[in-house]
N, C-alpha and C positions, 0 to 999 in steps of 0.2 A: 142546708146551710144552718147549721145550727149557730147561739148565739155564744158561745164558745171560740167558736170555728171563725167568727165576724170580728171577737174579739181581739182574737189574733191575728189577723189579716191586720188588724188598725193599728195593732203593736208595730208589725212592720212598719206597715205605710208611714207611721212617725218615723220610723229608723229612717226612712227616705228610702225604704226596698223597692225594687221591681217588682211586677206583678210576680214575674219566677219565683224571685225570693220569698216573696210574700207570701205564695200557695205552697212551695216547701217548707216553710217555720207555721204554718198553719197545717202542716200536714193535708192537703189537698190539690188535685192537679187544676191546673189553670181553667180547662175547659171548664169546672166548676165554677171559679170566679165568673169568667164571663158569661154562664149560662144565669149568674144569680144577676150579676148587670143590665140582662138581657130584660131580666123583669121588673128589675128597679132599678130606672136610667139615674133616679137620683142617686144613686151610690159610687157612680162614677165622679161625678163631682164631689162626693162628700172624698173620694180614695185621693184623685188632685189635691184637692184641700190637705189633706195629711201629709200627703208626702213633700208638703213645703217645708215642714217642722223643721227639720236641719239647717233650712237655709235660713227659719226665722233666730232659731238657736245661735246661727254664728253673726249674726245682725247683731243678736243682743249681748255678743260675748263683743263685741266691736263697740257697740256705744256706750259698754262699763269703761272697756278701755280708755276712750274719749275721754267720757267725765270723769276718771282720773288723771286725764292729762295726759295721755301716754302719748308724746310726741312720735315714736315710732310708731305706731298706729295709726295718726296722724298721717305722718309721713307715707304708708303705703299707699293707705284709701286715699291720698291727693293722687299719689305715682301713677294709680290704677287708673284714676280718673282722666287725670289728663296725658297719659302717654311720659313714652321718653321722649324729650327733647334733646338728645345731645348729639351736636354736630360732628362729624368724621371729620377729618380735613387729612389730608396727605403732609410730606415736608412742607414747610414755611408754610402751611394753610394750604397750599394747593389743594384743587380734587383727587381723588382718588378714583383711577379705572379700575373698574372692574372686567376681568372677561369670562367667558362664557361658562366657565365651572364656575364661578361667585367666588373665583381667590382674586384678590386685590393684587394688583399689578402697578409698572410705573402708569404714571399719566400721559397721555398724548402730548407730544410738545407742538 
């Protein structure tokens, strides 16, 4: 494993690659990575650690959003957070039956 070869491995693991990905854009088969794992357990945590990047990246493209205000933005991350709330109701509000394929049907009277 050259340091070359580790370099590129990290380039991925930012991208947020798979191990696969990672040992193809590094030009080496997997069983290398994990043979080089195998001897430095710490490398496995440091590979976790990287491959958060993207997710740290769209965190930070979210909290520019915010502190500009962007009420749609806003608006998702609440939606996200707490579900849809919106109620079905059938005519006049009744329930709605459902039957056994999931198509809505009348209501039982």
């Amino acid at each position: 494993m050259t340091p070359e070869t580790l370099a590129k491995l990290e380039q991925a693991f930012l991208m947020g690659c798979t191990d696969q990905e990672a040992c193809l854009f590094a030009g080496i088969i997997p069983s290398t990575l994990y043979r080089y794992q195998e001897a430095n357990p710490e490398y496995c945590e440091r590979k976790d650690t990287l491959k958060q990047n993207p997710y740290m990246k769209a965190r930070g493209v979210l909290i520019d959003a915010l502190d500009a205000n962007d009420v749609n933005t806003a608006h998702k991350i609440i939606d996200r957070k707490e579900g849809s709330k919106v109620a079905v109701t059938g005519p006049e509000g009744g329930p709605i039956a459902i039957n056994f394929h999931g198509v809505p049907g009348n209501a039982p009277k």
